[in-house]
Structure formats: structure tokens, C-alpha cells
VEXKE-186322 format. One record per residue (C-alpha): residue in three letters; residue number from 1; x, y, z. Coordinates in steps of 0.001 Angstrom, whole numbers, always signed. Each point is the difference from the previous one (the first is absolute). Layout:
N
{Ala; NUM; {X; Y; Z}} ...
//
This chain:
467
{Unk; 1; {+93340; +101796; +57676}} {Unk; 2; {-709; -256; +3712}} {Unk; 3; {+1926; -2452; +1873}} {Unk; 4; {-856; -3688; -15}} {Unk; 5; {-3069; +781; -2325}} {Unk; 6; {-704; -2304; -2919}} {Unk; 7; {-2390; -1679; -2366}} {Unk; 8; {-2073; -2899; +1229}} {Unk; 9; {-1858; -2537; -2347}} {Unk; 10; {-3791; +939; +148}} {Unk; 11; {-2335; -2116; -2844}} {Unk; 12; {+2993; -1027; -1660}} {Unk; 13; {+2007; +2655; -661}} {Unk; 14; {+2395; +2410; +2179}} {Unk; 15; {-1934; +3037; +1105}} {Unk; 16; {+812; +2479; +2873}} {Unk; 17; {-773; -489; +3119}} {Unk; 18; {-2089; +3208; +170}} {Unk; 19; {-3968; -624; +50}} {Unk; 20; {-2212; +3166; -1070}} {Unk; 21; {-2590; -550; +2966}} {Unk; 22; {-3813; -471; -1578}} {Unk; 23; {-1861; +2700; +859}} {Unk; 24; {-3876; +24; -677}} {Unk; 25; {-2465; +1494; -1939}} {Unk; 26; {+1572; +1304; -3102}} {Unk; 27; {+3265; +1392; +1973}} {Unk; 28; {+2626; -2987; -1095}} {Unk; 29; {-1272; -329; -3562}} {Unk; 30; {+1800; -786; -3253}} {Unk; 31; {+1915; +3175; -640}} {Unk; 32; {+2047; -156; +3622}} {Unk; 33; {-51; -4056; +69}} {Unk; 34; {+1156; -565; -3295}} {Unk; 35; {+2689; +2353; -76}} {Unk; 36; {+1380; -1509; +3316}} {Unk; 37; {-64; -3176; -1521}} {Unk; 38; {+1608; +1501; -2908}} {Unk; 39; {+2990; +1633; +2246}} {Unk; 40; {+642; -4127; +985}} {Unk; 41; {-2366; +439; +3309}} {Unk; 42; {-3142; -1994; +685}} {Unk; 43; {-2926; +2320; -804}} {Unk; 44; {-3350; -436; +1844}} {Unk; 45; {-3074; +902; -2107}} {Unk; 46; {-3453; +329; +2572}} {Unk; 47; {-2493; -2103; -1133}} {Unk; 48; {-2243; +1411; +2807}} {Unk; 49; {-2272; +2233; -2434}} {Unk; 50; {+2299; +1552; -2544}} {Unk; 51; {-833; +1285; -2952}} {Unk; 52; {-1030; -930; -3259}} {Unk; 53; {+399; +2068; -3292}} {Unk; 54; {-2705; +190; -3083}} {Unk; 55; {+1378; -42; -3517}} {Unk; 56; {+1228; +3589; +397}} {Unk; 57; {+2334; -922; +2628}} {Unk; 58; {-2444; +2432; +1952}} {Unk; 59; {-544; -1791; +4041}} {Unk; 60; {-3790; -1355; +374}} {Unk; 61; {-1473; +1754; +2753}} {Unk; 62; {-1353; -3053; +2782}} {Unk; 63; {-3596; +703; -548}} {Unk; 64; {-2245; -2069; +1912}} {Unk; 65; {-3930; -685; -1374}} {Unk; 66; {-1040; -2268; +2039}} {Unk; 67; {-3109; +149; +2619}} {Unk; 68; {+1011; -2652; +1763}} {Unk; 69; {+3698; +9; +2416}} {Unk; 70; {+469; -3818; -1249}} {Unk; 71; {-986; +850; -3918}} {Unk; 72; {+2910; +3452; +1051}} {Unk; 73; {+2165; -2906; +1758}} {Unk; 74; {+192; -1675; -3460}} {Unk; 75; {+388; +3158; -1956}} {Unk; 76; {+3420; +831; +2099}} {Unk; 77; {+1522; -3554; -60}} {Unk; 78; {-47; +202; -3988}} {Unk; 79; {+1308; +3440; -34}} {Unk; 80; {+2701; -1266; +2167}} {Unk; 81; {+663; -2920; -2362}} {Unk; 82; {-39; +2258; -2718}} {Unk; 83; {+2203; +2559; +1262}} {Unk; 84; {+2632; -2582; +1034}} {Unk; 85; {+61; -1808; -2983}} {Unk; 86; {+317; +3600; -1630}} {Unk; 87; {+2749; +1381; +2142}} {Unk; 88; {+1803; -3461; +148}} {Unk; 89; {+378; -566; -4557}} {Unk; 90; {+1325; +3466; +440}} {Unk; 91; {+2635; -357; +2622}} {Unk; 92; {+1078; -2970; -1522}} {Unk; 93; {+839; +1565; -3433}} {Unk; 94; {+1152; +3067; +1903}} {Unk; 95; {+2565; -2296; +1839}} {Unk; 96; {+1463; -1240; -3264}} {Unk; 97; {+1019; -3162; +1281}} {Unk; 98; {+1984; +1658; +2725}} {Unk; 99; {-587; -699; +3982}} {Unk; 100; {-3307; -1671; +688}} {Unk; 101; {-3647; +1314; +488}} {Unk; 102; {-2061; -1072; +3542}} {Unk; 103; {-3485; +460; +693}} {Unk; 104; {-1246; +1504; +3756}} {Unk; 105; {-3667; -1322; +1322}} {Unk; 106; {-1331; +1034; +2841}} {Unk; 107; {-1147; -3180; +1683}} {Unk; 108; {-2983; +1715; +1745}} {Unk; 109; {-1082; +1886; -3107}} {Unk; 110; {-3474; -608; -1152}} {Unk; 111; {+432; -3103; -2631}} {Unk; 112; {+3541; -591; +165}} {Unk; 113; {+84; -3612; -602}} {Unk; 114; {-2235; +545; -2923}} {Unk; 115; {+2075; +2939; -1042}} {Unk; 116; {+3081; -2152; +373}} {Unk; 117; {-1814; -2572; -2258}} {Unk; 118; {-840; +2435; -2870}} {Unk; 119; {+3563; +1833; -142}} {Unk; 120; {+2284; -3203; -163}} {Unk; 121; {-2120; -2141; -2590}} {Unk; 122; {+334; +3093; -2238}} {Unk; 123; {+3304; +909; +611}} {Unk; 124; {+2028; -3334; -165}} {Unk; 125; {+3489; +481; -488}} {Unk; 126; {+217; +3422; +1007}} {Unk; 127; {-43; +289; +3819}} {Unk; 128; {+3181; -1260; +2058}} {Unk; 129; {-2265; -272; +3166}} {Unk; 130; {-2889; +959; +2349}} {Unk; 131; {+724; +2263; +3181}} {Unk; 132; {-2674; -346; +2218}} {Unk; 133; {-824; +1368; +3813}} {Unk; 134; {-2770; +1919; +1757}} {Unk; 135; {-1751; -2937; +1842}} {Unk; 136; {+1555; -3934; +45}} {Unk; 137; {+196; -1280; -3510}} {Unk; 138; {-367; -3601; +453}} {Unk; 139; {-1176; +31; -3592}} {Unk; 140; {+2438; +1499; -1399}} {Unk; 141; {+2643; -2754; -947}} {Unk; 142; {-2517; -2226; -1289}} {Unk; 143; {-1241; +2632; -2639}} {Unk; 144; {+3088; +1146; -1022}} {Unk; 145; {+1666; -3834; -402}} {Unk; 146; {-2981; -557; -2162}} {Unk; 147; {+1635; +2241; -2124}} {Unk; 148; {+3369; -35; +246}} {Unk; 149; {+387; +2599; +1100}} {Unk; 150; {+1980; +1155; +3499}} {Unk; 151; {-1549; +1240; +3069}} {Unk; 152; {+1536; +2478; +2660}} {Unk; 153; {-1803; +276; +2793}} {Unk; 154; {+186; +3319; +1979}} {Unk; 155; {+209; -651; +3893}} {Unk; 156; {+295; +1974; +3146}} {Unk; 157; {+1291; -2975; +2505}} {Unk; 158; {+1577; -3257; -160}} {Unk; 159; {-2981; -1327; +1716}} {Unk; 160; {-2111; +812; -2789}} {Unk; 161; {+1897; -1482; -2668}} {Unk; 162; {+794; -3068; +1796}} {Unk; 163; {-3988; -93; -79}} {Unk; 164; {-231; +790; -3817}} {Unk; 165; {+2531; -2961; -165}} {Unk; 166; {-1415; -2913; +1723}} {Unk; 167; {-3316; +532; -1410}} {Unk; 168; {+749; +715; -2936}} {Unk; 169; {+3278; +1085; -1680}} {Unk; 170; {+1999; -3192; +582}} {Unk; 171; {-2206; -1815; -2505}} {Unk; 172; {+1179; +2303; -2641}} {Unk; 173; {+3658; +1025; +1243}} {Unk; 174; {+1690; -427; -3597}} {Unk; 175; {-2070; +2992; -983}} {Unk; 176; {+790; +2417; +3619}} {Unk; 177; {+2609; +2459; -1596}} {Unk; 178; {+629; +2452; +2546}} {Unk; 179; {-1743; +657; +3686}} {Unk; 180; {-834; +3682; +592}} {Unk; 181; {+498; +1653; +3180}} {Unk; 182; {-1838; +3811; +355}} {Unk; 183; {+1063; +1639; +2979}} {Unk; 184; {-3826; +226; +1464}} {Unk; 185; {+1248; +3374; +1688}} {Unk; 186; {+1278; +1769; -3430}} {Unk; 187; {-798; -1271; -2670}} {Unk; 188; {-2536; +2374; -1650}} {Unk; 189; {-4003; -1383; -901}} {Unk; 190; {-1393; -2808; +1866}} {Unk; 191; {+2222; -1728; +2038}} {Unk; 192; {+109; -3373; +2385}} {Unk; 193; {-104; +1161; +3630}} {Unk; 194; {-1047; -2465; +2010}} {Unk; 195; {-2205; +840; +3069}} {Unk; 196; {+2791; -1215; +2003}} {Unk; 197; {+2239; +2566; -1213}} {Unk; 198; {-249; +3604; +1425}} {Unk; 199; {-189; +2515; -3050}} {Unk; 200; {+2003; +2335; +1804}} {Unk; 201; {+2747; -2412; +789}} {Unk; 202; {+2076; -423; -2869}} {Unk; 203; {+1980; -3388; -208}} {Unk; 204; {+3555; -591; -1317}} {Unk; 205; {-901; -1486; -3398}} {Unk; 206; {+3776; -2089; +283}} {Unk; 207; {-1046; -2619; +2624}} {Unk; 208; {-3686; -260; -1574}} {Unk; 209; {+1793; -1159; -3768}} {Unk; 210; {+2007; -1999; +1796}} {Unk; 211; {-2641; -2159; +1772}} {Unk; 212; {-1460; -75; -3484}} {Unk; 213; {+3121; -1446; -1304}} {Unk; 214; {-7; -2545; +2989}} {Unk; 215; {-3411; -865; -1002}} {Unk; 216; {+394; -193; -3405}} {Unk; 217; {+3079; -2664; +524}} {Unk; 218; {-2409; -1734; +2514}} {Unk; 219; {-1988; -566; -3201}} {Unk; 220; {+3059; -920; -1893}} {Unk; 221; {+33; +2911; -2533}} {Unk; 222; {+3199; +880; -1666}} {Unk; 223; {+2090; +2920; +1450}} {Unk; 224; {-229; +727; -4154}} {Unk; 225; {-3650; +926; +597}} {Unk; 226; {+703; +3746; +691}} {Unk; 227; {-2193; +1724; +2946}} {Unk; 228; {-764; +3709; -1402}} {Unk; 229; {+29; +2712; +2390}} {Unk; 230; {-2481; +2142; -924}} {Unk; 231; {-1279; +2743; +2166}} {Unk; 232; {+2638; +3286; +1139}} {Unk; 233; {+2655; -786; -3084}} {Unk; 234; {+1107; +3010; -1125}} {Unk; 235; {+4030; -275; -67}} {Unk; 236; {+1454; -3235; -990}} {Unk; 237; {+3143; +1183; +2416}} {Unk; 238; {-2367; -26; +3113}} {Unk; 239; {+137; -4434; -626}} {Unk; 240; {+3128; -374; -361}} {Unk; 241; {+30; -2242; +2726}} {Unk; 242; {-2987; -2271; -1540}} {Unk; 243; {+1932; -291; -3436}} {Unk; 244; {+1933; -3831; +59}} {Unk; 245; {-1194; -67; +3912}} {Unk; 246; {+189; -4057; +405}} {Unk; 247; {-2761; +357; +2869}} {Unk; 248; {-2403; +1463; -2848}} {Unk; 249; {+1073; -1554; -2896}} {Unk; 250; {-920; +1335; -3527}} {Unk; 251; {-1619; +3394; +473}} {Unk; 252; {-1665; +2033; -2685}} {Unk; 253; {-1399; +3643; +431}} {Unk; 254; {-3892; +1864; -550}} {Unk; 255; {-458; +3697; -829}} {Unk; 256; {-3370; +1054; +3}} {Unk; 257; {+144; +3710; +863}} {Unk; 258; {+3424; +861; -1957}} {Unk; 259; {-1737; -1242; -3109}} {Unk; 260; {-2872; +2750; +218}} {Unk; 261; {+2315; +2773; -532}} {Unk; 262; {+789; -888; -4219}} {Unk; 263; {-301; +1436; -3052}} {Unk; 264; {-1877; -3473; -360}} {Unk; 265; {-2025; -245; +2561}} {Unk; 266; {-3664; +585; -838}} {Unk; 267; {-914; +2635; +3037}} {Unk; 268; {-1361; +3023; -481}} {Unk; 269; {+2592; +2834; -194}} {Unk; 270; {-1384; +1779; +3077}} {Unk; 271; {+255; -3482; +1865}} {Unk; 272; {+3860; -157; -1104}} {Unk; 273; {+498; +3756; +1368}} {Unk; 274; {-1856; -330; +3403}} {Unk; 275; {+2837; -3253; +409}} {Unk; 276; {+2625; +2174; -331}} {Unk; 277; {-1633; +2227; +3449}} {Unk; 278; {-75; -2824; +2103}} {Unk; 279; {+1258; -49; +3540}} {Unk; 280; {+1531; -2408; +2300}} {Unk; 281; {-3702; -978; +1689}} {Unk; 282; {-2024; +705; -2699}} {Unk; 283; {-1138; -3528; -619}} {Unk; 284; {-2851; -1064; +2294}} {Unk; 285; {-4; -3572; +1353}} {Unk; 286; {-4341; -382; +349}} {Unk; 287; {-2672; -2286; +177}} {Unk; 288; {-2658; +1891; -2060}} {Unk; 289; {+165; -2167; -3294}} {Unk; 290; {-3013; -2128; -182}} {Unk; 291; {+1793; -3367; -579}} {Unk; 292; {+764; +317; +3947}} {Unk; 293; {+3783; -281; -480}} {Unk; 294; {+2324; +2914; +1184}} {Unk; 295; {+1408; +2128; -2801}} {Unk; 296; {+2452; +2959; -675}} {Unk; 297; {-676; +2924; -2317}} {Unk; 298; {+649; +3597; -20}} {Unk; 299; {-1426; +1708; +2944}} {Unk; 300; {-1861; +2785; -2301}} {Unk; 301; {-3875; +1592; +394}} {Unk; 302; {-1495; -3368; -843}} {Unk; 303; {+1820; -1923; +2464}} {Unk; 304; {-788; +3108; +2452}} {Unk; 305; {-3356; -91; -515}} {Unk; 306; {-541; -3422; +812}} {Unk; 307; {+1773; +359; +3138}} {Unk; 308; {-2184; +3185; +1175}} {Unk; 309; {-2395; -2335; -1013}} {Unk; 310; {-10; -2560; +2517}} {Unk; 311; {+1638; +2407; +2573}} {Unk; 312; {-4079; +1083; -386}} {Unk; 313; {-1015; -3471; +1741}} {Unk; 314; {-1996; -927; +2968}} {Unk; 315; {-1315; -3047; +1429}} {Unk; 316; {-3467; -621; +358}} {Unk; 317; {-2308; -2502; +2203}} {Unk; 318; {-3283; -815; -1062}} {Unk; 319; {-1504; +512; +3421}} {Unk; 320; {+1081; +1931; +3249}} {Unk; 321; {+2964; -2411; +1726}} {Unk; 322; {+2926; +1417; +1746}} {Unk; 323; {+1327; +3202; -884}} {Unk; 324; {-2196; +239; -3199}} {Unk; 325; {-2609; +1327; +1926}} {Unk; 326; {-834; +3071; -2698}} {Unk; 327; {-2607; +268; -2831}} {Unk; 328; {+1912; +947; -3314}} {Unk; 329; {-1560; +3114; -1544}} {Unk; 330; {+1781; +665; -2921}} {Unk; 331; {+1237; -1663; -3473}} {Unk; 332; {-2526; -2872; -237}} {Unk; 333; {-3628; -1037; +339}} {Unk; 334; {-1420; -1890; +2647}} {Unk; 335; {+519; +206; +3570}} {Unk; 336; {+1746; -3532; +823}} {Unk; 337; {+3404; +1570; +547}} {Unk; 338; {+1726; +514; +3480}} {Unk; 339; {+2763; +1236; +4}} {Unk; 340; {+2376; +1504; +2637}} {Unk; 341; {-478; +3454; +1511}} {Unk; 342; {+3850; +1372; -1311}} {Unk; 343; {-890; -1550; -3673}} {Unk; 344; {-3658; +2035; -505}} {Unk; 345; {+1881; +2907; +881}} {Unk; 346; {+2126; -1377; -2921}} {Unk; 347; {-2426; -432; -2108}} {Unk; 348; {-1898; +3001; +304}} {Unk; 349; {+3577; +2015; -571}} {Unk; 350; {+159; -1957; -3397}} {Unk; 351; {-3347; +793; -1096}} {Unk; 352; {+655; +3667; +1091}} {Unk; 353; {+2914; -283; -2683}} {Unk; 354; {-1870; -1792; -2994}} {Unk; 355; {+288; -3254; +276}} {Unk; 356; {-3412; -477; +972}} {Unk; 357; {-83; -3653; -1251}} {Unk; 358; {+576; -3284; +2162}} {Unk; 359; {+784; -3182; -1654}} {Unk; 360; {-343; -3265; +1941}} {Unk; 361; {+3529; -1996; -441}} {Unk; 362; {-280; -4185; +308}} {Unk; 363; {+1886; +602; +3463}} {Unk; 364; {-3086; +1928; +1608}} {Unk; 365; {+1543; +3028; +76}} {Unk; 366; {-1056; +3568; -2274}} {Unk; 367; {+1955; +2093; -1950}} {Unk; 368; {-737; +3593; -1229}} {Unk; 369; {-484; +1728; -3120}} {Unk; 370; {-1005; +2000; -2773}} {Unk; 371; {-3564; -571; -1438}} {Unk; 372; {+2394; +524; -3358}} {Unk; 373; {+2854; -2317; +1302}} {Unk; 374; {-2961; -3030; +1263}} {Unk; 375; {-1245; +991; -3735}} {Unk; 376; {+3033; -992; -1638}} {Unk; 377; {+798; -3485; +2220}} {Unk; 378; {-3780; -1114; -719}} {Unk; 379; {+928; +621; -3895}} {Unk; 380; {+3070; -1942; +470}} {Unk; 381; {-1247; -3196; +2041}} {Unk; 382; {-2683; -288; -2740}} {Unk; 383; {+2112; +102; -2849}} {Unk; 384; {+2159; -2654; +988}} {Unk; 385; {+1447; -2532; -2401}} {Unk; 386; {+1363; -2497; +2501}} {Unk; 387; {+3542; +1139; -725}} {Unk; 388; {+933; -2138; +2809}} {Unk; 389; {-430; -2801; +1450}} {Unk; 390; {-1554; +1473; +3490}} {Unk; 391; {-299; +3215; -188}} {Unk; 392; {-1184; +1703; +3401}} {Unk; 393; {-937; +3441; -1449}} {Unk; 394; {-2693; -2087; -1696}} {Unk; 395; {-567; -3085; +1458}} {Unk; 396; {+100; -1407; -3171}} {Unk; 397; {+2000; -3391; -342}} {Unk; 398; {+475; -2677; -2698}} {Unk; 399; {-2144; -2889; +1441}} {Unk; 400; {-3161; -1235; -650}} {Unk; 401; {-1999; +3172; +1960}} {Unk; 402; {+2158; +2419; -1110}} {Unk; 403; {+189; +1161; +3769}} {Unk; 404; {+2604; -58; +2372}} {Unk; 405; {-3177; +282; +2808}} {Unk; 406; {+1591; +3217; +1747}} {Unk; 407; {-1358; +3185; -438}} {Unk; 408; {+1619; +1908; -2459}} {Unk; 409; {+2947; +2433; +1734}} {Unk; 410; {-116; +3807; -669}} {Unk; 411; {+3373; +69; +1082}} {Unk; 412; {+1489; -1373; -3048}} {Unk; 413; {-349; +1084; -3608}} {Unk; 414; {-225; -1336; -4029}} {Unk; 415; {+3241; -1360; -168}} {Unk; 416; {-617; -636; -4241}} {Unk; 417; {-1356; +3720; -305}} {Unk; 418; {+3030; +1996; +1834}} {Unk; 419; {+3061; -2332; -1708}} {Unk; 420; {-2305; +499; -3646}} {Unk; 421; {-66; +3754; +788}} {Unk; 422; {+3805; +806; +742}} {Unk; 423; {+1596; -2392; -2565}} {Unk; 424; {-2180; +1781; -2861}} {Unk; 425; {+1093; +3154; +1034}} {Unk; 426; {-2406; +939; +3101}} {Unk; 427; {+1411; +2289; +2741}} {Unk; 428; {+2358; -1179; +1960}} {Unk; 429; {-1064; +1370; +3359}} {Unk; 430; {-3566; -1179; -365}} {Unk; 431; {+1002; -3624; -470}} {Unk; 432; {+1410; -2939; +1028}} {Unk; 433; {+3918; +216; -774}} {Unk; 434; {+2446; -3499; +992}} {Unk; 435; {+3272; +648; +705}} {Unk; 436; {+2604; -2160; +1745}} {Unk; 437; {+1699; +2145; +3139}} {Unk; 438; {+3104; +854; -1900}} {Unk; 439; {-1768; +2441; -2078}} {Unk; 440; {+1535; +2326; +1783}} {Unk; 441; {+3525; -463; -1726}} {Unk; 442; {-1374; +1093; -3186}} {Unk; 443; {+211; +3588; +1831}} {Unk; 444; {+3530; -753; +999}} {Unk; 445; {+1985; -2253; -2538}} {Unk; 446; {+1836; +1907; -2011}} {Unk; 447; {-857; -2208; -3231}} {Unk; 448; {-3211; +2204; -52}} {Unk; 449; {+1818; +3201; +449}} {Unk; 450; {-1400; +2631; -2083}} {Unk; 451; {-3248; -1761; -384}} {Unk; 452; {+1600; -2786; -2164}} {Unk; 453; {-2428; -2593; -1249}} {Unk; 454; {+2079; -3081; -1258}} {Unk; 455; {-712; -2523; -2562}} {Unk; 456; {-829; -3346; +1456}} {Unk; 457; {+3531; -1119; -1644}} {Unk; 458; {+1662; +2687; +2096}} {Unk; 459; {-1220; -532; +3038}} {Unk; 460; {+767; -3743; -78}} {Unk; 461; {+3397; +965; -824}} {Unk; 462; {+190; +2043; +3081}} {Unk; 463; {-1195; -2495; +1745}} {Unk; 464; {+2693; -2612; -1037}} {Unk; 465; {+2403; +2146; +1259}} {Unk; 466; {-922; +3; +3579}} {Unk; 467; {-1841; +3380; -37}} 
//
């Protein structure tokens, strides 16, 4: 056992202070969330559009039937009510009484409050509490205390939980069981970088927790409550200095991308063996998702392709003005587009190459490509099922017009498609692939020597003892 760590009372009953992080879209399911609970952890099942089994115990593919994006819209919330509920009865009796089982939300996913409704009125007594981030859950508290259920709200910043908490979260405090701070700059999937914080800047998470703490003792919450750093854990022996730190107070840890690397875990196999080739650098900090936050995944074609992408971008003017003083004669109709002498010499060299396709971007700009590639994103945008809240791939969003008014971006891509793809055994390089920054170690720990796949039991007992 590593040095100063021990149980904490979570729900009741002593658990570890070792949080499987929620990861989305059928990744943190029942198989890897249950057995953490079962190893005395806190397992984290994704309600964000997991799966649900038929009689068989066969998954039910998310088929959508719908002509409409709201009528599609309605279609996903229930299979992500469904799934939950599905993934959470099995966790549970997976768990055998042992640890505790959590549910992760993305707060900007499309539906979440109604998703959030659906899970916990048909899962009562099972889940131990509600992590929650992407966006500023001011709901959040409310729902879950309406349950009785605990929330954990994930946070980048003291600032933005001392927000949550004035508006919200104080009126429901009995119910706040943990704060969770993700290190915006490694943690892997979408993360909280503020636009005053420069991507390429990394910040000492130490003195960020600790203004939380400040502010969460402002609020007058209990050192008890622990703060869970979450976010570039990997070795317990690299916090030794957080562990019974007075100026933190109780602190409890995440793993999101250790946990991906089981005999539990429900990746693909190929997905397990590309972790294991990961170097430092590897993970990509970007700002391609179409929620508009910043997120890190595996630098692979996909990721590539998007950047070559919008490295194939020039601005436009509607009419001659300054140095856009050039009629645009390639990749798109009409002839209201100016452009600068240096970027129709540009142009014309990427229509020489293929990509003989410009797409107008909601920040009057163009980008180039494929007749197959434009193909593809015009399939995409009109298949969309409002996965999110705003979406700016699509423009759709979850208000009354089902528009977020901008044009839709080129740029970006089907989040819901890609994530679907890889976790049901798509390829790896041609998708979307999260992973936190310290994939890397997976390369050099020697626990994965050999090619060594653990059980979620054994790698939670690895963990405890400081490696």
C-alpha cells in the first residue's frame, strides 16, 4: 500500500479513493466500471450514448429512422436512456455490493438533462453519484438532489466552480460529494481551457487545486469533501506531496486513460494495441471537435486530416477591398470572391492537387477539398441527430429553431459517427481516438511489459501501491 493512502467514505460506505474517469460513448461501460467498483474503486459507467443489449445479450446497433433531426434528436436521447439504464443494472450486480458505481454526463451533450432524468428515475438505488463537466452545470445539483443521488462536478478553475456554487450548488451542498479538477492541458477528451489560458502554456495543476480548496472553504465546504485530481495521474508516487497536504485537504484520484488498457475494458483489440505504440507527444491538444471546446486525442490520420484540412484555408471578401483585390477562379461557383494575390496562387496549387472543392466556413474564409471528402461532410451534416447541444459541424442546436444561426463549419466533423465507429471496432487511424497525455507511459511502464493486459482488479492493485 502506497504511503498515506486510504479508504474514504463515499455513499456510505469506505471505497478507494481511486475514480475510473467516465469516458463517453460506449468506452467506460459496465464491464470496466463494474469491475473497478468491484476491486473497492468508484467505477464510472458513460451514460453519454452507451449501449443497450436485445434479449441475446447481442448490442443494438443506434439506428436512426427518422426524417426529421428533432424526430432523430428524440430517437438518440431514448437510446441514451436505454443504454444507461442497461449498462448501469449491470455494473451494479457486477460490483457485488463492493465500491460504488457513478454515472458521467456530458453537460453539453444533446438532451442531457432529459437523459439525466430518464437514467436516475429508473435506476434508484443503484448510482452513488453524477459526474458532470463539458460546459457549466448549473443544473446539475438540483437534478441529482431530486434524487438522492450525489453530484461531482468536473471543473477546470476555481473561478468556475465558485460560479457553479453561488448560482447554484450551495442550495444543494448536502448532496456535493467530491469537486473534480481535470488538468485542461492533459487530461485526454474535451477539456476546460479557458480563452484566457494559452494552450501551449501548461500551468502547475498544485496552486490551481489549491485556490479551489480556498474557494471551496470560502463556501464553507468540509476539508472531508475530497477534490479529485483527475487529468495526468498515472503514478500514485508522483502525489505524494498532495496525499494528507493540510493546504488541499482530502484528495482523491481519476484515471481515465490507465483504465483503457484492461482485460475489461470494452475497446476494440486493435485500439488496446495501437496504446501500447504511443509516444511522448502523441496526444494532440485541438480545437476541431464541434462542441467548440479544446480536446486531446491521439494525433493519428484522422486528426491529420483535419489539420491538412484547414491548413487548406483562405479568406475571402465579397467585393474588391484592400489586398483582396483578385477574382477567385477555382473551387466554387460564382464570382463574389476576392481574395489576395499569394492565396489564388494557393488555391489554384490545391486544385492542381485534387482538392478542387471550396467550402465557405462561418468565419468567411474557404477551405479545400475532395469532391469525395465535401461528399462525405454534406452526408454527415444531414444526418445529424443533435448529439449535442450546439454542434458547429451542423449548426444544429437544442432550442426552439434547431439552429445555432452560423453557417455550418467544414472544419469540424460528426463527433457521434467517429466515437460510434472506433468503440465498435472501426479503425483506429480513421477515427476519432481520446486519450489523456500520459498515454505515452503505457509504452514505457513496465506493468505492460510484454504486452500485458491486466484485469481491472490488477491494475487497481498496482495502482494502490504507488505505481
Amino acid at each position: 500500500m502506497f504511503k498515506g493512502v486510504k479508504p474514504i467514505l463515499y455513499a456510505g460506505r469506505e471505497v478507494w479513493p481511486l475514480i475510473e474517469g467516465g469516458k463517453g460513448v460506449a468506452v467506460s461501460n459496465h464491464m470496466s466500471s463494474g469491475a473497478w467498483a468491484a476491486a473497492g474503486g468508484i467505477g464510472t459507467v458513460s451514460a453519454v450514448n452507451a449501449d443497450s443489449y436485445d434479449p441475446t445479450g447481442k448490442i443494438i446497433p443506434q439506428v436512426y429512422k427518422s426524417r426529421t433531426r428533432r424526430e432523430r434528436h428524440d430517437e438518440l436521447v431514448q437510446y441514451a436512456i436505454d443504454g444507461a439504464v442497461d449498462q448501469v443494472k449491470r455494473a451494479f450486480e457486477m460490483a457485488g455490493g463492493k465500491g460504488a458505481i457513478n454515472i458521467n454526463v456530458l453537460w453539453e451533450m444533446g438532451g442531457a438533462q432529459r437523459v439525466l432524468h430518464g437514467v436516475l428515475e429508473r435506476t434508484r438505488g443503484m448510482v452513488a453519484g453524477v459526474t458532470c463537466g463539458a460546459g457549466m452545470p448549473y443544473k446539475l445539483s438540483e437534478i441529482a438532489a431530486s434524487y438522492n443521488v450525489n453530484y461531482l462536478p468536473i471543473i477546470s478553475s476555481a473561478r468556475a466552480f465558485r460560479a457553479l456554487w453561488k448560482r447554484a450548488y450551495s442550495k444543494a451542498s448536502e448532496w456535493l460529494a467530491a469537486v473534480v479538477y481535470e488538468d485542461p492541458w492533459l487530461a485526454g477528451g474535451h477539456n476546460g481551457l479557458s480563452n484566457a489560458e494559452d494552450p501551449l502554456k501548461p500551468e502547475d495543476p498544485y496552486p490551481r487545486v489549491k485556490a479551489l480548496r480556498e474557494t471551496m472553504r470560502e463556501g464553507g465546504i468540509a476539508d472531508s469533501v475530497p477534490i479529485v485530481m483527475a487529468g495526468g495521474v498515472w503514478y500514485l508516487r508522483d502525489w505524494e506531496s498532495w496525499i494528507d497536504n493540510p493546504e488541499l485537504g482530502q484528495i482523491a484520484f481519476q484515471f481515465g486513460t490507465r483504465p483503457l488498457l484492461t482485460r475489461e475494458s470494452p475497446i476494440p483489440d486493435g485500439w488496446k494495441a495501437r496504446l501500447m505504440t504511443l509516444e511522448d507527444g502523441d496526444i494532440l491538444l485541438h480545437r476541431f471537435s464541434p462542441t467548440g471546446f479544446y480536446s486531446s486525442a491521439v494525433r493519428n490520420t484522422f486528426l491529420r486530416g483535419l489539420e491538412a484540412r484547414s491548413e487548406r484555408q483562405i479568406a475571402f471578401s465579397g467585393e474588391a477591398a484592400g489586398d483582396h483585390q483578385f477574382q477567385l477562379d477555382v473551387g466554387i461557383k460564382g464570382r463574389n470572391f476576392w481574395v489576395t494575390r499569394n492565396d489564388l496562387l494557393r488555391a489554384r496549387e490545391w486544385d492542381a492537387q485534387g482538392f478542387t472543392v471550396a467550402l465557405k466556413t462561418p468565419d468567411n474564409t474557404l477551405v479545400f477539398t475532395t469532391p469525395e471528402e465535401r461528399d462525405m461532410i454534406r452526408k454527415d451534416q444531414a444526418d445529424c441527430m443533435g448529439c449535442l447541444s450546439q454542434c458547429g459541424f451542423s449548426s444544429w442546436a437544442d432550442t426552439e429553431t434547431n439552429s445555432t444561426g452560423r453557417l455550418a463549419d467544414p472544419r469540424s466533423f460528426c463527433i457521434q459517427k467517429t466515437l460510434q465507429d472506433i468503440a465498435h471496432g472501426g479503425p483506429v487511424d480513421d477515427n476519432l481516438m481520446f486519450a489523456g497525455h500520459g498515454a505515452f507511459n503505457f509504452k514505457t511502464d513496465p506493468f505492460y511489459s510484454n504486452g500485458f493486459v491486466p484485469t481491472v482488479k490488477q491494475l487497481v492493485d498496482r495502482i494502490l501501491t504507488g505505481d
